[in-house]
N, C-alpha and C positions, 0 to 999 in steps of 0.2 A: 499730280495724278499718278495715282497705280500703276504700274509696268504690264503692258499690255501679254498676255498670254497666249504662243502663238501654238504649243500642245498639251494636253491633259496628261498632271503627270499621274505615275504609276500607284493607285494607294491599297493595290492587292495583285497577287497573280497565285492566291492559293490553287483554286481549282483545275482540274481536270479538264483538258477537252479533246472531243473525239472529231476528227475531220473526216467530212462525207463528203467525196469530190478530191479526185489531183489534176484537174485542168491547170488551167494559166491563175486564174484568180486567186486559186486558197496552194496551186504551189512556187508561183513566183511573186505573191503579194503577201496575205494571209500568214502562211507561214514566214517568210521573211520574219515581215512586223512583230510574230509572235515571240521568232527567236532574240531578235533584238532588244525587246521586251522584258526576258526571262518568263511568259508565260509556259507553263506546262501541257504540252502536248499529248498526250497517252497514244492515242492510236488512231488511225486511217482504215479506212475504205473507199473503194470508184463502183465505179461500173465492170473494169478493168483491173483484174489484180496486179498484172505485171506495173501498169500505171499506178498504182497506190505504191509498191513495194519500192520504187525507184525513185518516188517522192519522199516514203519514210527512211530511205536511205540516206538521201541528199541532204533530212533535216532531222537526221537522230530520231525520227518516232521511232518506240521500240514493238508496238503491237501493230502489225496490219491483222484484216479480217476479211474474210471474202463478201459479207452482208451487211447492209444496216441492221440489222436483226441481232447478229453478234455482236457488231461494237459497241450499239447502245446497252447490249448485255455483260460490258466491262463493269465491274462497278467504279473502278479507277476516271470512268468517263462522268462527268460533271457538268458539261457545258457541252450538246452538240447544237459544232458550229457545220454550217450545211451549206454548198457548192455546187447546189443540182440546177436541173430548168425549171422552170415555175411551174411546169405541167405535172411534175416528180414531187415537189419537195412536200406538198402536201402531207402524202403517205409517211415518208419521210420522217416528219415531224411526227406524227400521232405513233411510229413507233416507238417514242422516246416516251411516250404517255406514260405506258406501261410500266414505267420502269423508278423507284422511287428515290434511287441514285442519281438520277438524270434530274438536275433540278433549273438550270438553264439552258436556253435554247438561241443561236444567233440564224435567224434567216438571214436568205438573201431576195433583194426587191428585183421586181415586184415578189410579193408575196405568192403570189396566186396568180391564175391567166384572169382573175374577174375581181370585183370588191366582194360581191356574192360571195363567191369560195373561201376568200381569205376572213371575211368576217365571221365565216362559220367557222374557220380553221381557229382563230384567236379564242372564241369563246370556248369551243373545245382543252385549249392547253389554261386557260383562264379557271376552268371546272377542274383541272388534276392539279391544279397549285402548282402551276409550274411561271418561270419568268421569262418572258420571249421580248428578245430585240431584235427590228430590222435592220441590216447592212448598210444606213443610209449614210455612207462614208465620207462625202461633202461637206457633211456637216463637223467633221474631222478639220477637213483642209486646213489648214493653218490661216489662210488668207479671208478666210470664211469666218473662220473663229474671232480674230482680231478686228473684223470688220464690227462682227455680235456685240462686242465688246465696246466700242468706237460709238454705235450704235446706242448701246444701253446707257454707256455714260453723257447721251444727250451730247457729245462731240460734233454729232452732223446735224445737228438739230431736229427739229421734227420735217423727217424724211418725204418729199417729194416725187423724184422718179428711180430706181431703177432698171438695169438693161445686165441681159448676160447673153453674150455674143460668140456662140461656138463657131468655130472653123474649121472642123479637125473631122480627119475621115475614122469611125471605128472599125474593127473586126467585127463583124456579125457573125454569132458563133451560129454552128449548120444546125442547130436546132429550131435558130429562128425563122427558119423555110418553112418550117409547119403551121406558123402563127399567122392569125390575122393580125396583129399588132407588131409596130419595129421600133420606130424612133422614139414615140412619147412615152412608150411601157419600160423601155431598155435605157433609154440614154436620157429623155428629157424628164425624166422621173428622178435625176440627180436635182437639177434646177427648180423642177415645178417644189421637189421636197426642202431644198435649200432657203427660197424665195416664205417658203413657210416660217420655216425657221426664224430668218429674219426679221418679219413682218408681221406674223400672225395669219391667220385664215381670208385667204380673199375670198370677195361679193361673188367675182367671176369670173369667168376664162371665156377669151374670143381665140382660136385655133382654125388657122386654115396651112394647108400644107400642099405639096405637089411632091409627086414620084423623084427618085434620086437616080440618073443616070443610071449612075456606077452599079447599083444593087439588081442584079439577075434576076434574081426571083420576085414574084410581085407582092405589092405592098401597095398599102396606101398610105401611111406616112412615112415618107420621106425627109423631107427637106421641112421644117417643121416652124414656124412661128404663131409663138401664144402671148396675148392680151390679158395681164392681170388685174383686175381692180380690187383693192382693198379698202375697209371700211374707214380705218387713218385716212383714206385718200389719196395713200401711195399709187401710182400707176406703175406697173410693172413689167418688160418687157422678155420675151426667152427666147432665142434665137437659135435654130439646133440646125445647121447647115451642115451634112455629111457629106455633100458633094467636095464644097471648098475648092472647087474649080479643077480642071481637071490635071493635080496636082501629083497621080500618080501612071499620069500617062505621057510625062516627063516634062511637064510645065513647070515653071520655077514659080513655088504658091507662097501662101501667106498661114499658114498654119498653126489657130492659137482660139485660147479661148481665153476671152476677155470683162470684165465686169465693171460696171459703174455704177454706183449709189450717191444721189446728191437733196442736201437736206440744205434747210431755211440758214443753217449756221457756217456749212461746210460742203464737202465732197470729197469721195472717194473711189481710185479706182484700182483695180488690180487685175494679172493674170494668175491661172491655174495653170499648174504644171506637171499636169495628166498627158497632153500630146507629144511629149518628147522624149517617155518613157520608151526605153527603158536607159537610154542614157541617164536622161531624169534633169531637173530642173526644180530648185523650189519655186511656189508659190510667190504671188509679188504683192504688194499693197503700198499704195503712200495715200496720203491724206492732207487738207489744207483748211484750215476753221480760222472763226473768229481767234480761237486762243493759239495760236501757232503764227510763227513767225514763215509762211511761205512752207511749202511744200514735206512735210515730212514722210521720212521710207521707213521702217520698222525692219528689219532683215533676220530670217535665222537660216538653218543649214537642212534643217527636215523636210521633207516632201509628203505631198497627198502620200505618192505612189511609193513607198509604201505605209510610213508612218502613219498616214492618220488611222490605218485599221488595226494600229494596236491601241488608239483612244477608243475606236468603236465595241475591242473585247476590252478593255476595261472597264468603259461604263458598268457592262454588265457582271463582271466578276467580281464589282465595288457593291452592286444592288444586289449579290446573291451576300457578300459579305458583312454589308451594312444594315440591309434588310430594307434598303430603301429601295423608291422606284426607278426603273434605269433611266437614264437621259434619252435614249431610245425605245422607247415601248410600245411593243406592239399593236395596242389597241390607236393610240395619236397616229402609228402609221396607217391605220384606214382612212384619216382622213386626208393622208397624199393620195392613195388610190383612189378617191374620193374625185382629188383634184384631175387625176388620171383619166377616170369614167367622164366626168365633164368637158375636157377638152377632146376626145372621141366622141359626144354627142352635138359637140361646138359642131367639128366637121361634118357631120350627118346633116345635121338640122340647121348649117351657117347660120348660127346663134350665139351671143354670150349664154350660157350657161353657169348658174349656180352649182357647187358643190352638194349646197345641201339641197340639192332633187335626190342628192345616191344617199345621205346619210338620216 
């Protein structure tokens, strides 16, 4: 067998890219990955000059700009990669339309606050010839990847059940106090787009959910579990616990997010190593099949956080270079939102719901 592949290696970093946003994500993740990478950075914009200027300091950008207006007016910029709220990036994006140097785009998910918005938004950048990927960086993980793999090569045979078991409290950034939506738009929209990946498009989603202590402002999903059926006949399970006991009111917790996929030949299980950031942690896998002698571990040294988001700008710097379609493409990402809209109408209508009622 093949030597399993736990990250995408590098087979371009010619282009240009403009970062819009210096929060946490694109200047302690994003950037990292890119420098580590050798991707080219051109220039920054925020909200906030003093916060862009302090970011392009820390990572050698050499152009800040006070506007998206301007920076997508670099021609130097090639690729803008975007670090807004969903409710922003919209605009965001269509100002890149304009511009005939601006030939890739990396959102970030959800796309849009609705599948409405963002499916108008696609065919929009679809009409200027442009190439848009979503951020859906999971699919990065290395433990994720390897599983794909494990997966394709009929290793676990034809796949059965599995489960993805979060326990880990996030930061909910303060923009998310304006939303009707928290956990399945922001956090469980890793999973629901992961469990895609792996499996193919499920029949259906059953979502029921309850408020999370911890979280002040109100919401209604909280503490989140969703029910996948697929047409293989895999059953699927997504478990998004942000409570995780009350492990920051100095209770000694268990804090981890965990997965298991088990097929007619084999099984597999592993952790993500997202909640221990920013010390950090890789990813974990081992597996046990009909062809293995007991238990195997596969091991490398990279992490989600930050590594796999320099597999996520490469796809797309490879599909602006190759001419080929990205691994990530916008349009495939409407149908996670898809799956997004369904497990919110699950909750309304305590129903399984089909995807395809939004598509």
């Amino acid at each position: 067998m093949s030597a399993l592949v736990p990250d995408q290696s590098i087979r371009s970093r010619e282009f240009g890219i403009g970062a819009v946003g210096a929060g946490f994500i694109m200047a302690d993740v994003q950037l990292d990955a890119y420098a580590r990478a050798g991707f080219p950075v051109r220039a920054i914009t925020s909200r906030t000059r003093a916060n862009a200027e302090a970011v392009a300091k820390r990572w050698d950008v050499p152009a800040v700009y006070d506007s998206v207006e301007e920076l997508v007016a670099d021609p130097s910029v090639q690729i803008l990669d975007v670090a807004y709220p969903p409710h922003l990036q919209p605009d965001v994006i269509r100002a890149a339309l304009r511009h005939d140097h601006v030939r890739g785009i990396l959102a970030q998910k959800p796309l849009a606050l609705d599948l409405a918005a963002a499916t108008a938004l696609v065919e929009e950048v679809e009409a200027a010839g442009k190439v848009m990927s979503v951020n859906q960086n999971m699919r990065y993980d290395q433990s994720i990847r390897v599983l794909k793999q494990l997966i394709d090569r009929g290793e676990l045979g034809e796949i059965v059940t599995a489960t993805v078991d979060m326990r880990a409290v996030p930061h909910w950034q303060e923009f998310l106090r304006g939303y009707d939506r928290l956990t399945i738009a922001n956090m469980s929209v890793h999973h629901l787009d992961a469990l895609r990946y792996l499996f193919g498009e499920p029949e259906d989603v059953y979502t029921a959910v309850r408020k999370d202590p911890r979280t002040s402002f109100e919401h209604v999903d909280g503490i989140v579990a969703s029910t996948l059926r697929f047409g293989s006949g895999v059953l699927a399970l997504s478990f998004e616990d942000v409570w995780g006991g009350p492990v920051q009111e100095g209770v000694e917790g268990d804090v981890a997010i965990r997965w298991r996929v088990e097929g007619t030949r084999g099984l597999a299980t592993g952790t993500l190593g997202w909640p221990d950031y920013p010390d950090g942690s890789p990813s974990t896998l081992r597996y046990s099949s009909e062809s293995t002698d007991g238990w195997v571990e596969p091991t490398w040294t990279t992490r989600w956080f930050p590594d796999a988001f320099a597999g996520v700008m490469e796809q797309l710097q490879h599909a602006l270079a190759s001419g080929e379609p990205p691994a990530l493409p916008a349009r495939d990402n409407l149908k996670t939102m898809a799956l997004v809209e369904a497990a919110y109408r699950s909750i309304a209508e305590r129903r399984a719901v089909s995807p395809a009622e939004f598509l």
